[in-house]
N, C-alpha and C positions, 0 to 999 in steps of 0.2 A: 271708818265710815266716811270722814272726811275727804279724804285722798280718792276714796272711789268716787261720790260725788265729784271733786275735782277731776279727777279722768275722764268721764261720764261726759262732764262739762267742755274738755278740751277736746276730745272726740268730736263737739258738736261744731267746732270753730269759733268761738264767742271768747266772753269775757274775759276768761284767764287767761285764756291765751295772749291776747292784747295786754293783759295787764305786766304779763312773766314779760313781755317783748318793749316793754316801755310804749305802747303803740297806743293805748285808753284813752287817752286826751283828744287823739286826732280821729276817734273811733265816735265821741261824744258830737252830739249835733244838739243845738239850740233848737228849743219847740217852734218858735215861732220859724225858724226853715223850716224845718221838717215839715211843719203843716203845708208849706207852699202856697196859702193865699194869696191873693194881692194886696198890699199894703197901704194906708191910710194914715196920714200923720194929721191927727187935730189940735187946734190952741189947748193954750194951758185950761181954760175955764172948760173946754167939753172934757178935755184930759181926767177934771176931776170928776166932772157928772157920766161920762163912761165910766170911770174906778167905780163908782155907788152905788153901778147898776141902771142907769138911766141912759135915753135911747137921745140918739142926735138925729136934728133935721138933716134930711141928704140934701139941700138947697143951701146946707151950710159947711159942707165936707165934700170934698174931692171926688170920692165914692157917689158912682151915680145907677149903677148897674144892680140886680140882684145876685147874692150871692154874698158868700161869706171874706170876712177880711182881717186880716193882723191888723190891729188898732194900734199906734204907736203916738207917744206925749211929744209935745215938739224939743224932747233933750232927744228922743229916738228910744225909750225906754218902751219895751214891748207889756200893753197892755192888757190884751185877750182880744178873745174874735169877736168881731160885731157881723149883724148878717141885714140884709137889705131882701125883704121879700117882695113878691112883683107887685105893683101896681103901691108897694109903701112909701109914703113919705118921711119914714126914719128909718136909721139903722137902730138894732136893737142890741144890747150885749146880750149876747149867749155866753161869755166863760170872761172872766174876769181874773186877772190873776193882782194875787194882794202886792200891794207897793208897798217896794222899801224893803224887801226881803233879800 
């Protein structure tokens, strides 16, 4: 059942395939590309109240537009999406990803 599953799977051009071809590494993409936001680097002190779940002044961060954005700590460590709705005066975290993982 295995093997069928796997043929099933290589028919479809994906995983195994890349993996039998040493090619999986270069197949893998970082969330934070893949989402293709625009990007936000904030200090260390918003760095940890975005991690918490808590929303930043946009009068205080780069990000002035609405819409959604990669939050990144000033090492550049990708920290989830913050999103700026119209007429707000913060960005909010929407998705938070845990540090230090």
């Amino acid at each position: 059942a295995d093997d069928e599953y796997k043929s099933n799977y290589n028919a479809s051009g994906n995983a195994f395939i890349l993996k039998e071809n040493g090619e999986l590494e270069s197949a893998v993409v970082a969330i934070d590309r893949a989402l293709g936001y625009e990007k936000v680097t904030v200090t260390k002190p918003q760095s940890v109240r975005f991690s918490n779940g808590g929303s930043l002044n946009i009068g205080r961060i780069s990000a002035k537009k609405p819409g959604l954005y990669c939050v990144y700590s000033p090492e550049k460590e990708f920290l989830g999406v913050g999103e700026i709705l119209p007429d707000a005066e913060e960005m909010t975290a929407r998705k938070v990803l845990p540090r230090g993982v």
